[in-house]
Structures are given as C-alpha cells and as structure tokens.
C-alpha angles and dihedrals in degrees: 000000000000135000122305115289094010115134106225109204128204137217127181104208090049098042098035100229129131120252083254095051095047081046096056095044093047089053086047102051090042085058088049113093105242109266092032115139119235116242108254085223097064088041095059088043091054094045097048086051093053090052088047088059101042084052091059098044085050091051094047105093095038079059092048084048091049089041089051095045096051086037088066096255093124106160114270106274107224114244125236125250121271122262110255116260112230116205112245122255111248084221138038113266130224124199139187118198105190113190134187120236100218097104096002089161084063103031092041080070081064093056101040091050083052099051095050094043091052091050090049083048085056098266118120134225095245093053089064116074118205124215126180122211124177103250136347090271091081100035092099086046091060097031081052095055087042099056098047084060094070096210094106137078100187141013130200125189121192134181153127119257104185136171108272093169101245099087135006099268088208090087095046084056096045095052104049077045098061089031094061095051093050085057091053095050099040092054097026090229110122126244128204120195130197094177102144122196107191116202088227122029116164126178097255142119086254102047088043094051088039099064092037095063088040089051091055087049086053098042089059094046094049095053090050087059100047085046100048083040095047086048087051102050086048088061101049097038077053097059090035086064094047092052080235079123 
C-alpha cells in the first residue's frame, strides 16, 4: 500500500487480477484506517493468486495449440511435386542394354537405374533385351551384331575399364568408345555408351559403394539420352519422309 494519502490505481490487464478480485481489495483497504499496516498473510495470498493468474493467461495459447491440434486443425502438409510427365513415343520401341561382365556387381547399378528410368519414359521392361559379354573388349563386336539385325532401336552398352596393371586401360576405353560410334554410323541405329574408365579404381568397400552409386546416376542419365535421342530421330525420319528436310 503506498504512502498516506497516495491513490493507488488498478488495471487488470497490468496487475493480473479479475474485476471481482480488484473489487474485493478495493472494499478491504477502504475499511482499513489510513496508515494501517496490511496484514503479510493477505499479501502473500494476494500475490500467489496473481501468479497464479499470470500462469493461466501464459499458458492460454499452448492450450489453444493443443485444442486445435486434437480438433483436426494439423497444419497443411506440403505435397510433393508432381512426377514429370515424358511425351510418348509414335512407334513401338525396341532396346538392347549389353553389359560387360567384369564388375557386374558394380556395372549391373547402371543397368537397374536404366531399366526403371525407360519404363517411367513409357518403355517397358519387356521391350529391352539384355546381353552379357565378359568385359568391355568384346561389347562393339556384339552392338554391331544387334544392330544388323534391325530389330533395335536403340543399344546401350555399359561397363568398368579399370587399371589391372598389365596394360594402360585408357586405350582399351578409347577404343570400345570409337568402335562403337563407327557401329552406329555404319548401321544408323544409335548407340549410347556408359563405359566408364576411372582414373583410380582399388579393391576396397569404398571404392566398390562408390561406383556403384556413380553407375545408377549413370544409368539414369543414359536413359535420358537414349529417350530424348529415340524422340528425336522420330522427328527427323518423320520429315525425311515428308520431303519438309
């Protein structure tokens, strides 16, 4: 209570007390003889009710959280993107995936991550033939054989030169890599190639997860290729026909 004669003034929202409580205080200090002490009992009473209260106004909005959440008002849950639509081939396509055996357990991720990626483009896993050679020495001899055939569309090869210490395994890569593209333009049927020649290859767990990481990221990108290629060859056979080129 303040000084004699001091008019102390109250606000509910600043002292955190009802309209009755203010009430009731303001009809017990006017019955008290100016000067007269308050008892300490009633001022600890009075001051464990206004925590009290200021307790129950700070835990308001966590109860209208918790009310809202058990009410079925969960916040919205962003949706996920929709899946990219691929444009639809005007002819059934045809693919071969040959794939060298050296690794398999690592070059086989290439191929996985090709034949899911082809059946989201709209080619199935029964339209893609798949052939095994030994290494990736003898990959152009078989694509070569495929693509006489006529029956393909397309033809992917897929395998690991590494360095085995008997001879620099640069050369090997380079030349699967330019006879392959003298298959593809001797017989016009396009070849795709995710022979991969790292410059460091070991015989370890790291090495091993690593390419074969690697080998799924190619396998995707490769069938992006042979997709986007196969549309535009459709294209251009398409206005060869019509004399427009």
């Amino acid at each position: 209570m303040g000084k004699k004669g001091q008019q102390i003034r109250c606000n509910s929202e600043a002292d955190g007390y009802s309209p009755d409580e203010r009430e009731r205080l303001r009809r017990f200090t006017r019955g008290l003889r100016v000067g007269t002490d308050i008892p300490c009992a009633l001022i600890l009473v009075l001051r464990k009710r206004k925590a009290m209260n200021q307790t129950l106004l700070e835990d308001k909005p966590l109860q209208s959280e918790t009310q809202r959440a058990e009410s079925g008002g969960a916040p919205d849950i962003p949706e996920r993107p929709p899946a990219p639509s691929h444009p639809r081939f005007a002819k059934p396509q045809r693919i071969a995936f040959v794939q060298a055996c050296w690794h398999r357990e690592v070059v086989q991720e290439a191929c996985i991550a090709f034949l899911d990626e082809m059946e989201a483009r709209h080619v199935p896993r029964t339209a893609i033939d798949l052939f095994e050679v030994p290494g990736s020495f003898e990959i152009p001899l078989h694509a070569q054989i495929l693509a006489k055939t006529r029956r393909y569309t397309a033809i992917v090869a897929a395998g690991l030169v590494v360095d085995g210490g008997i001879y620099r395994h640069e050369f090997v890569a380079d030349t699967v890599i330019k006879a392959l593209m003298d298959v593809q333009l001797r017989t016009e049927v396009p070849i795709f190639s995710a022979v991969l020649t790292p410059q460091q290859f070991h015989e370890s767990s790291v090495h091993y997860e690593f390419f074969r990481k690697h080998f799924a990221i190619k396998g995707v990108e490769v069938a992006e290729a042979c997709a986007n290629t196969l549309h535009s060859l459709e294209r251009l056979r398409g206005q060869v026909a019509a004399g427009i080129v």
